[in-house]
KOLVEX-844341 format. One record per residue: residue in three letters; x, y, z of N, C-alpha, C, O in turn. Coordinates in Angstrom, 1 decimal. Last residue first. Layout:
! KOLVEX-844341
  vexke     n_u     n_v     n_w    ca_u    ca_v    ca_w     c_u     c_v     c_w     o_u     o_v     o_w
    Ala       X       Y       Z       X       Y       Z       X       Y       Z       X       Y       Z
...
This chain:
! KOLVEX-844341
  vexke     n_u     n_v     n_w    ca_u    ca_v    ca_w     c_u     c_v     c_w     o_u     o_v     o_w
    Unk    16.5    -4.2   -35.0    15.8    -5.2   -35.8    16.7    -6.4   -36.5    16.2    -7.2   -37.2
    Unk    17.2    -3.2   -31.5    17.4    -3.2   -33.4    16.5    -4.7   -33.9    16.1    -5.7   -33.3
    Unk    14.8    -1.6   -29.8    15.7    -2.5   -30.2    15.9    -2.5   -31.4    15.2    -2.0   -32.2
    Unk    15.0     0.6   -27.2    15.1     0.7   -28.8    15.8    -0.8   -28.6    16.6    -1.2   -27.8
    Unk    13.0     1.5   -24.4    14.2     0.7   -25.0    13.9     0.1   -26.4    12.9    -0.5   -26.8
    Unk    11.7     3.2   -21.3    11.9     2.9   -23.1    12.4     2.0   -23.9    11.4     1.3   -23.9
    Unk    11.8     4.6   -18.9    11.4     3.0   -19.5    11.7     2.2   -21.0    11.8     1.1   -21.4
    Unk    14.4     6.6   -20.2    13.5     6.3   -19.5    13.4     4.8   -19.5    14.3     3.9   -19.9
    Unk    16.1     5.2   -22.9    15.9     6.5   -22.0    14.6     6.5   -21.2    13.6     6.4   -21.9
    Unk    18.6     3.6   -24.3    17.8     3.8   -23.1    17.3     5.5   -22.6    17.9     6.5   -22.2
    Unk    19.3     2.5   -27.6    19.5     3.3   -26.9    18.3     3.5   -25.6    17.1     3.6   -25.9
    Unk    21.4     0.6   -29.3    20.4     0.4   -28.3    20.4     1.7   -27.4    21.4     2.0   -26.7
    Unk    23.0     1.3   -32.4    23.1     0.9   -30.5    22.1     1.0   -30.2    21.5     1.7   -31.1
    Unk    24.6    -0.1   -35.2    23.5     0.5   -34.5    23.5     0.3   -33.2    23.9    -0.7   -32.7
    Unk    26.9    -0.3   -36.5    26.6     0.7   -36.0    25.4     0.8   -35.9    24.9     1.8   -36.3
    Unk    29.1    -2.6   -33.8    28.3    -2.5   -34.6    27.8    -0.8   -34.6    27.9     0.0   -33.7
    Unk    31.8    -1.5   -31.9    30.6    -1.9   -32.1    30.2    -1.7   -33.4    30.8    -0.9   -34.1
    Unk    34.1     0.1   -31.8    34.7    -1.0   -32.3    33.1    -1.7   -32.5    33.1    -2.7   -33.3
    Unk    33.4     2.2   -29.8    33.3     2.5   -31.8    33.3     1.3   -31.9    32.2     0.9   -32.3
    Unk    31.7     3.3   -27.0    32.8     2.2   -27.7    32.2     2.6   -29.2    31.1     3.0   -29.6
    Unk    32.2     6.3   -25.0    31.5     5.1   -26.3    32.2     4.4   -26.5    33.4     4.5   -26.4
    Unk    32.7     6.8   -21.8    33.1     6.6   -23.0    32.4     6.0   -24.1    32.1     4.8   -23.8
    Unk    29.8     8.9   -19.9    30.9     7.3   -20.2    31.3     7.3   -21.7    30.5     7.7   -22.6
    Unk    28.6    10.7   -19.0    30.3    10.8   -19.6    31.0     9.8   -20.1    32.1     9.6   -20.5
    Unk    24.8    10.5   -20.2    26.5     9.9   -19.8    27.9    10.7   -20.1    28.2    11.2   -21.2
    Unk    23.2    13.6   -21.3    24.0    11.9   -21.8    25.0    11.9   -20.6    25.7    12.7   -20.2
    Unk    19.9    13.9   -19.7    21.8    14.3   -19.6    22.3    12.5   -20.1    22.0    11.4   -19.9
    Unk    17.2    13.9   -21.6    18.0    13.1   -21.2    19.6    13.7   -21.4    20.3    13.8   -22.4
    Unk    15.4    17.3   -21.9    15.7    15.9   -22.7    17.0    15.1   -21.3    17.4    15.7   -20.3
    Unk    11.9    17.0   -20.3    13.4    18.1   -20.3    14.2    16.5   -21.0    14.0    15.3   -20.9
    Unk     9.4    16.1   -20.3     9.8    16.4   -21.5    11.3    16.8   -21.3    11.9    16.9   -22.3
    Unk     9.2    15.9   -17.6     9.3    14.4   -18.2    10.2    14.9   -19.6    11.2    14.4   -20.1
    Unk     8.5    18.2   -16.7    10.2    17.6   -15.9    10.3    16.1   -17.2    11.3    15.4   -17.4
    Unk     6.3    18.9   -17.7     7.7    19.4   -18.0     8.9    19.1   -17.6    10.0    19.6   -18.0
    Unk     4.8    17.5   -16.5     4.6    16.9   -17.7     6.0    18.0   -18.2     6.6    17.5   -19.1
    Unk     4.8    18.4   -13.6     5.3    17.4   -14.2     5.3    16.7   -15.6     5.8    15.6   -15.8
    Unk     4.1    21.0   -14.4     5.0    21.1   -13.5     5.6    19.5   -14.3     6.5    19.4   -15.2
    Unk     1.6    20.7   -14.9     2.5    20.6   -16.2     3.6    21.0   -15.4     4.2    21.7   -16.2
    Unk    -0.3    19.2   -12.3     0.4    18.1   -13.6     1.1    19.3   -14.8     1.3    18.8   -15.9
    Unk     0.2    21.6   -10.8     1.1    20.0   -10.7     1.6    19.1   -11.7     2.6    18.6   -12.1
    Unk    -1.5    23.3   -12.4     0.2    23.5   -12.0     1.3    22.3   -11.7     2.4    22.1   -12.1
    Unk    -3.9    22.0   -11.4    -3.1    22.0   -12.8    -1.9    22.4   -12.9    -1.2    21.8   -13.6
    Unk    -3.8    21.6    -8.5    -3.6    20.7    -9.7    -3.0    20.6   -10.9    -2.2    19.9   -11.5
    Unk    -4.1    24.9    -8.2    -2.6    23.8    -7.6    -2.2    22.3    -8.4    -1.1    21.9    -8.7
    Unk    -6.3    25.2    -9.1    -5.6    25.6   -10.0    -4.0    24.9    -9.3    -3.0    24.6   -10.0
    Unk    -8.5    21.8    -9.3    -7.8    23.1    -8.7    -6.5    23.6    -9.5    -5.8    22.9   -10.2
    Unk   -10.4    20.7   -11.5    -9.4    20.1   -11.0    -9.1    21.8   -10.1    -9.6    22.8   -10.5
    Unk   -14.0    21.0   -11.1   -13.2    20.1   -12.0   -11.7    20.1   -10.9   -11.7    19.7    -9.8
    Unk   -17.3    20.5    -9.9   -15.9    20.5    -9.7   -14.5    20.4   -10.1   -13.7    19.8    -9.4
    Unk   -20.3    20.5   -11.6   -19.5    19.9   -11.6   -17.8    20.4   -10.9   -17.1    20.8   -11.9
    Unk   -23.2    20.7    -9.7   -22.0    21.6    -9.9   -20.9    20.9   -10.4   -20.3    20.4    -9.4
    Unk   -24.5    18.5    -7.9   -24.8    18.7    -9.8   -23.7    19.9   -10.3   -23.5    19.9   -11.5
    Unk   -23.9    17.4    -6.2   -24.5    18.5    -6.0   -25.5    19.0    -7.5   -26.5    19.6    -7.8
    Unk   -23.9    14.5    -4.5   -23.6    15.1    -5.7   -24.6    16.6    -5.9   -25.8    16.7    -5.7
    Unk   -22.6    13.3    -1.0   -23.7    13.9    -2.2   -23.2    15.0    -3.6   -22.3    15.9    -3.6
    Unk   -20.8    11.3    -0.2   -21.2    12.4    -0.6   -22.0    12.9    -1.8   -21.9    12.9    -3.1
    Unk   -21.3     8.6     2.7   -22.1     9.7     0.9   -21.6    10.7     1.0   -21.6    11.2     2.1
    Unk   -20.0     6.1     4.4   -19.8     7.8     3.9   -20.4     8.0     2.6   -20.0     7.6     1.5
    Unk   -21.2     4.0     6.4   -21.0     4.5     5.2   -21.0     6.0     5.1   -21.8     6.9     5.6
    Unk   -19.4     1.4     8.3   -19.9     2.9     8.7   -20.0     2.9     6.9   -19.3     2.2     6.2
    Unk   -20.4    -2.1     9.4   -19.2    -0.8     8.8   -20.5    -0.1     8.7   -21.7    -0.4     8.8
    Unk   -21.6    -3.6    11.3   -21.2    -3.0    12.1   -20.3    -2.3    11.1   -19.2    -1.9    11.6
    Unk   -22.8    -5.3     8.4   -23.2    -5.5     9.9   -22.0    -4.7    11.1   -21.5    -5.5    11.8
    Unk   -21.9    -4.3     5.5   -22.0    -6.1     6.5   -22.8    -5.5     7.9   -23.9    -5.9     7.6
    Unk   -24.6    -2.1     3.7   -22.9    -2.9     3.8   -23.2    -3.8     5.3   -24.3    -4.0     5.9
    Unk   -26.2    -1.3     1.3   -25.6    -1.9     2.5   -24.8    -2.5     2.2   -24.3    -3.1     1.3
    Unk   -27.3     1.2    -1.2   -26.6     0.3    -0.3   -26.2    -0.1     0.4   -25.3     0.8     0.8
    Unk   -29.4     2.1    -2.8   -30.0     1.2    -1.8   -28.6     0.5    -1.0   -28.7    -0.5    -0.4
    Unk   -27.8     4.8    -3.7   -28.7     4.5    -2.1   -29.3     3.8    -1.8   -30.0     4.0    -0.8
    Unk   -26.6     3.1    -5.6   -25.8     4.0    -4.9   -26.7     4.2    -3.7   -26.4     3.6    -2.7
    Unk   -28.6     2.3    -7.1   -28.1     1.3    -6.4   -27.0     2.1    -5.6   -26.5     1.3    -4.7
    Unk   -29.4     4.8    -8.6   -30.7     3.7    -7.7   -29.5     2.6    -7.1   -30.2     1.8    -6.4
    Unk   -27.5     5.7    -9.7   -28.1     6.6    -8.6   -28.8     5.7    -7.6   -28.7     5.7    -6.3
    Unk   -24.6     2.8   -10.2   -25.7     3.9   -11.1   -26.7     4.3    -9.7   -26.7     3.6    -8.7
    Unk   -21.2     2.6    -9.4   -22.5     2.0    -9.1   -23.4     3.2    -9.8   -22.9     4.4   -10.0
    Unk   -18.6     1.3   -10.1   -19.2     2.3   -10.5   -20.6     1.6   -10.0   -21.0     0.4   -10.2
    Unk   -15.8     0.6    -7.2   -16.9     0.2    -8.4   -17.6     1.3    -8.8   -17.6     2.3    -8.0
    Unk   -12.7    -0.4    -6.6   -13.5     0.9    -6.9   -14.2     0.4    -7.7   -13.8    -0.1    -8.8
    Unk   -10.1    -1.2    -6.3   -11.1    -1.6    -5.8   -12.1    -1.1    -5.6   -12.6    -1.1    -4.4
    Unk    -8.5    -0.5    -9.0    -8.6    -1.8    -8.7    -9.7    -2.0    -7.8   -10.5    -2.9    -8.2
    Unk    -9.2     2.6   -10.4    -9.0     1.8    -9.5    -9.1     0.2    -9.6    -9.9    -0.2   -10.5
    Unk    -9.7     4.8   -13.4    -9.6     3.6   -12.7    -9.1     3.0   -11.6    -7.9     2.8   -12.0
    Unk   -10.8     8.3   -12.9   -10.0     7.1   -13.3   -10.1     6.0   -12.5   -10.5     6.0   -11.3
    Unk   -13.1     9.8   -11.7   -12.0    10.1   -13.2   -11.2     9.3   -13.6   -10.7     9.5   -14.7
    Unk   -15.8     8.3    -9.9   -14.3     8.7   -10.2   -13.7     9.0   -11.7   -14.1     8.4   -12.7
    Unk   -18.8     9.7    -9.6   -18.1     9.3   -10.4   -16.7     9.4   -10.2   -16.2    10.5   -10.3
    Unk   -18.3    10.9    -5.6   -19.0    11.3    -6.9   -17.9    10.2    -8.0   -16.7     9.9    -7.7
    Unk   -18.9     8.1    -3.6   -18.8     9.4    -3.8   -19.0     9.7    -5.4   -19.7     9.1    -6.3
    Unk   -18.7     6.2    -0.7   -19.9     6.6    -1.8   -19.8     7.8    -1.8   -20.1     8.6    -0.9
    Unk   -17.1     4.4     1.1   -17.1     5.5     0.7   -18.5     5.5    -0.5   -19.0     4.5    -1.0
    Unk   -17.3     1.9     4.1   -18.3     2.2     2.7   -17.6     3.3     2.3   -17.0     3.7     3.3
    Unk   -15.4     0.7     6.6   -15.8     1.6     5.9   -16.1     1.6     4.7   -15.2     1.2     3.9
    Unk   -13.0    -0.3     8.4   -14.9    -1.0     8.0   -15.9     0.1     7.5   -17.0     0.2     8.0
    Unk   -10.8    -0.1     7.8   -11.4     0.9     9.6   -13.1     0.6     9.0   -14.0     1.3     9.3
    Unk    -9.8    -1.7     6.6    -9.0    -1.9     7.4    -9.7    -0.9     8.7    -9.5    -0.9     9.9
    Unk   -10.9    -1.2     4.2   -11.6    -2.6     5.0   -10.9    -2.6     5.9   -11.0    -3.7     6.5
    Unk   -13.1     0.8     2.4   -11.6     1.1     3.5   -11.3    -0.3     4.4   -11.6    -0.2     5.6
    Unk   -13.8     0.6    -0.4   -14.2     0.0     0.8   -12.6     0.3     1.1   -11.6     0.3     0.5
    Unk   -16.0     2.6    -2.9   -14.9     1.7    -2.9   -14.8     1.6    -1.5   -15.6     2.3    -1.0
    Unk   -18.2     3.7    -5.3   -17.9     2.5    -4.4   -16.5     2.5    -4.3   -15.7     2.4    -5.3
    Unk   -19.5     6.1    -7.4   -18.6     5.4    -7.4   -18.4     4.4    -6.1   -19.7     4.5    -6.1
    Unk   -22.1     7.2    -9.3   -21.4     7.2    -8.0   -20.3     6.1    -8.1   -20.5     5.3    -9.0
C-alpha cells in the first residue's frame, strides 16, 4: 500500500502500491497499512485492494503515445542565417539536450 498526506484538509490516503515515485508518498507493507494512525482530528481514506490488478485505461494509453509522438516529430530548423566564418563544429540544441564539442 502506499501512504501519502493531504496536510492542507488533514487527511491520510491509503491506497493501492503506487507505479512511481513521489516525494511525499510512502510504501507501507499489509500489517502496517491497517495498523495506521494518524494525529488526533485527520480523516483516513483506504482503498481497498481488491486483488484484480487495474492497469492503465485505454484514454491513458492513447495519452502517453499521443505524447511519445509529439516528442519524436523531428525539430523545425530555424530561418536564422548560419554563420560559415565559424569553426566547423557547432553546438547543436534540441530540446533539453546540448552537444558539446570536445
Amino acid at each position: 500500500m502506499t501512504l501519502t498526506y493531504i496536510y492542507a484538509e488533514s487527511t491520510a490516503v491509503v491506497g493501492p502500491l503506487a507505479t512511481f515515485s513521489e516525494p511525499h508518498a510512502y510504501d507501507l507493507c499489509v500489517i502496517h497499512a491497517e495498523r495506521l494512525k494518524v494525529p488526533h482530528g485527520w480523516n483516513v481514506i483506504k482503498q481497498e485492494v481488491t486483488g484484480e490488478e487495474v492497469g492503465p485505461s485505454d484514454d491513458d494509453l492513447m495519452a502517453i503515445a499521443d505524447a511519445v509522438r509529439e516528442v519524436a516529430k523531428p525539430a523545425v530548423e530555424s530561418q536564422e542565417p548560419t554563420n560559415s566564418s565559424g569553426s566547423s563544429s557547432q553546438i547543436g540544441r534540441r530540446g533539453h539536450l546540448r552537444a558539446v564539442p570536445s
